[in-house]
C-alpha positions as CSV (number, residue, x, y, z in Angstrom):
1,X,20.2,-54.0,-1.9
2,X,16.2,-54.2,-2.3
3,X,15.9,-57.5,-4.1
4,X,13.4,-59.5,-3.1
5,X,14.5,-63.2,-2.7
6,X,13.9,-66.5,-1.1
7,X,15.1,-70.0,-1.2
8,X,11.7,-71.4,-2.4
9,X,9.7,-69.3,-4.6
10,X,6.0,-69.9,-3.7
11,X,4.6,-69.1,-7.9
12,X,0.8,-68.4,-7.3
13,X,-1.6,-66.1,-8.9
14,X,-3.3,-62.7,-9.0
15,X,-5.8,-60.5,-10.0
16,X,-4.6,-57.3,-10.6
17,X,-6.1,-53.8,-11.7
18,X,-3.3,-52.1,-14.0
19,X,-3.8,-48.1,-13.9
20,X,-2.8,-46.9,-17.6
21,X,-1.4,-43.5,-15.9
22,X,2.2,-42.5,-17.3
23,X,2.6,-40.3,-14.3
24,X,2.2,-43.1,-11.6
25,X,4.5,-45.4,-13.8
26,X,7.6,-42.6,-13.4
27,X,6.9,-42.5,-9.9
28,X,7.2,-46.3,-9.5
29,X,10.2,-46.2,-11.6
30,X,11.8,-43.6,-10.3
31,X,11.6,-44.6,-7.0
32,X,12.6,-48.2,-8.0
33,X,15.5,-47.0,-9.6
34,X,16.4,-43.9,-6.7
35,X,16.5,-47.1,-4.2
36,X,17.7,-50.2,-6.2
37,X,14.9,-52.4,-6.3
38,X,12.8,-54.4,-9.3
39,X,10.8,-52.4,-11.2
40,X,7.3,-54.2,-12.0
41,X,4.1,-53.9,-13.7
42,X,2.1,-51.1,-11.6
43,X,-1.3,-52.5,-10.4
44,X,-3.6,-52.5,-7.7
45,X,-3.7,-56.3,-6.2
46,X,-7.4,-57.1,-6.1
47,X,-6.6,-60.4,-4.8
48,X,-3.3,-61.7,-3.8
49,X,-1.8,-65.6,-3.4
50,X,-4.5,-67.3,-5.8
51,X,-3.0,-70.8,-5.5
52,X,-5.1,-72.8,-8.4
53,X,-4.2,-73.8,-11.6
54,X,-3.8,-71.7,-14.2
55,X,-7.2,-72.6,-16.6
56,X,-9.2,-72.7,-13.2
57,X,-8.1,-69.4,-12.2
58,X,-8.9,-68.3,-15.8
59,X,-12.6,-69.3,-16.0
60,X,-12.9,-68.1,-11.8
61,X,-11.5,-64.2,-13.2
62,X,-14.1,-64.5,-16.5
63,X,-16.9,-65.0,-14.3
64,X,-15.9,-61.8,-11.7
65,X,-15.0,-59.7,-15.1
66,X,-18.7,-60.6,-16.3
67,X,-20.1,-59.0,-13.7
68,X,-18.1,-55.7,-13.4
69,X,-18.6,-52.3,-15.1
70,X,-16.1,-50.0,-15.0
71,X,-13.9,-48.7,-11.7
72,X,-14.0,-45.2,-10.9
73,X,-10.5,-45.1,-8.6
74,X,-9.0,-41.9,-7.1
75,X,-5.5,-41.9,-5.9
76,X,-5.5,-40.7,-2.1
77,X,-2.7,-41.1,1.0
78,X,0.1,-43.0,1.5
79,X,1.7,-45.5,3.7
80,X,3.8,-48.8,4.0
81,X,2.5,-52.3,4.6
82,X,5.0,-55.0,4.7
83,X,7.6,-54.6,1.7
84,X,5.1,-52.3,0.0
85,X,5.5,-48.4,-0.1
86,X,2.2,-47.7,-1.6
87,X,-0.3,-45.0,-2.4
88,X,-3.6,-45.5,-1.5
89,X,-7.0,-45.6,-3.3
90,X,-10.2,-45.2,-2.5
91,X,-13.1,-46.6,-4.4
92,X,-16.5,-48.4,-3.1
93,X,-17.0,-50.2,-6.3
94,X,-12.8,-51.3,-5.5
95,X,-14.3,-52.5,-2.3
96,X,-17.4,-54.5,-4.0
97,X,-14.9,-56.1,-6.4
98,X,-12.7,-57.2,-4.3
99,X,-15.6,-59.0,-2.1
100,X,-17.3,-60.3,-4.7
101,X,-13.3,-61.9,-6.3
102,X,-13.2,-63.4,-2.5
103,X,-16.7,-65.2,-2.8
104,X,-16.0,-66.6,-6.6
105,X,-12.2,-67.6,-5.6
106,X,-13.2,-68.8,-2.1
107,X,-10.7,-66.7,-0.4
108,X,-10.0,-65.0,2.7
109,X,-7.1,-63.4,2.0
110,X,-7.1,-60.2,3.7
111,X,-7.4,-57.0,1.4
112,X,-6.3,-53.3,1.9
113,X,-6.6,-51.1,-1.3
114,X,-3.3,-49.6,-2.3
115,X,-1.2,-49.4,-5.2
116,X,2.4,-50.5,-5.0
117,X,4.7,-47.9,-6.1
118,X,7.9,-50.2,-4.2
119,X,8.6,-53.6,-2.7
120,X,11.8,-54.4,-1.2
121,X,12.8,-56.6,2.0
122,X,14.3,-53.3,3.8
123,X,13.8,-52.9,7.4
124,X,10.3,-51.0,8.6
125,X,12.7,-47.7,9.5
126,X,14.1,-47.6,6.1
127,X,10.5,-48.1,4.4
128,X,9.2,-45.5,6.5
129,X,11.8,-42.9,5.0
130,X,11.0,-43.9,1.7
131,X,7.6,-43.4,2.4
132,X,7.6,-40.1,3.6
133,X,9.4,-38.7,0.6
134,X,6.5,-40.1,-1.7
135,X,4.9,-37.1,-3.0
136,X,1.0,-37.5,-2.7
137,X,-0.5,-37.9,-6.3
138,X,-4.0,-36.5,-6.7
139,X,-4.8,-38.6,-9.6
140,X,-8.1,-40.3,-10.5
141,X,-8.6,-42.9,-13.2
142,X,-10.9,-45.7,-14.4
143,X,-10.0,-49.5,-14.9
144,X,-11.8,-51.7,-17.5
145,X,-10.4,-54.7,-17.3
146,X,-8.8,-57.5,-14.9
147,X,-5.0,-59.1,-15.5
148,X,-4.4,-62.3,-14.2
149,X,-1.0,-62.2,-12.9
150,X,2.1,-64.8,-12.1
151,X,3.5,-63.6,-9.2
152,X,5.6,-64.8,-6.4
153,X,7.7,-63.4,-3.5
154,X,10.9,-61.9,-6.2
155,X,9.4,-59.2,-7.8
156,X,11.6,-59.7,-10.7
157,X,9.4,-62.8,-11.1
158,X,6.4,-61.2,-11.8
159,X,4.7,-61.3,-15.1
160,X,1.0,-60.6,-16.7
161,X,-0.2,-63.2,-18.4
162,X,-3.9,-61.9,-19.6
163,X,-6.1,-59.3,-19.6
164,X,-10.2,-60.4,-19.5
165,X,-12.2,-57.3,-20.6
166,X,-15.0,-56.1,-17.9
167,X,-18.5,-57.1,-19.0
């Protein structure tokens, strides 16, 4: 089976962008369901492992939403990056965000632009395959707003816990 567990679960934050796109949410689900793994909120991780407290982290993700206007995004490629099958997306004001969320949060996490459409602790081989039977999605949408995310490594764990307006 897909599920994603450990022995500790390392609970952190993240900033996610949450594409409001129906078609991209059946693909997720679908695929979830076609290989037995969690379903969870779709997003596009602007920055992953946030490891503050939770009012901190809050007042940090007002400050980056303050200075954002909306993200043009456009769905492009595929590909699999540790337990992610994703989608790709391309976006230079993605790219500027997700600087700019590394300055304010001090970070250094490293950051490739995808969206998740899978996560599962299957060997490389078997993510591959599911991979390559992801049909590419040409699909462009706008975000408007950042969720602050309580994630950790079980996907099933996962939960939004607010949404700060752009602006």
């Amino acid at each position: 089976m897909g599920l994603l567990n450990e022995d500790t679960m390392d609970t952190h934050y993240s900033i996610w962008l949450m594409p409001k796109d129906e078609s991209l949410s059946k693909l997720s689900k679908d695929m979830c369901a076609t290989n037995n793994t969690p379903t969870f909120p779709l997003h596009i991780t602007l920055l992953p492992r946030i490891r503050k407290d939770y009012e901190t982290v809050k007042v940090l993700a007002k400050q980056l939403a303050s200075t954002l206007s909306p993200i043009a995004l456009q769905v492009k490629g595929k590909g699999v990056k540790d337990r992610c099958v994703f989608l790709g997306v391309i976006s230079t004001q993605l790219e500027n965000a997700a600087k700019l969320a590394r300055t304010i949060f001090e970070s250094e996490e490293p950051y490739t632009p995808h969206l998740g459409v899978l996560y599962a602790d299957f060997d490389k081989t078997k993510m591959n395959s599911i991979a390559s039977r992801l049909l590419a999605a040409d699909v462009s949408f706008t975000i408007h707003s950042l969720h602050l995310a309580k994630t950790s490594r079980d996907v099933r764990e996962w939960e939004v816990v607010d949404e700060i307006p752009f602006g």
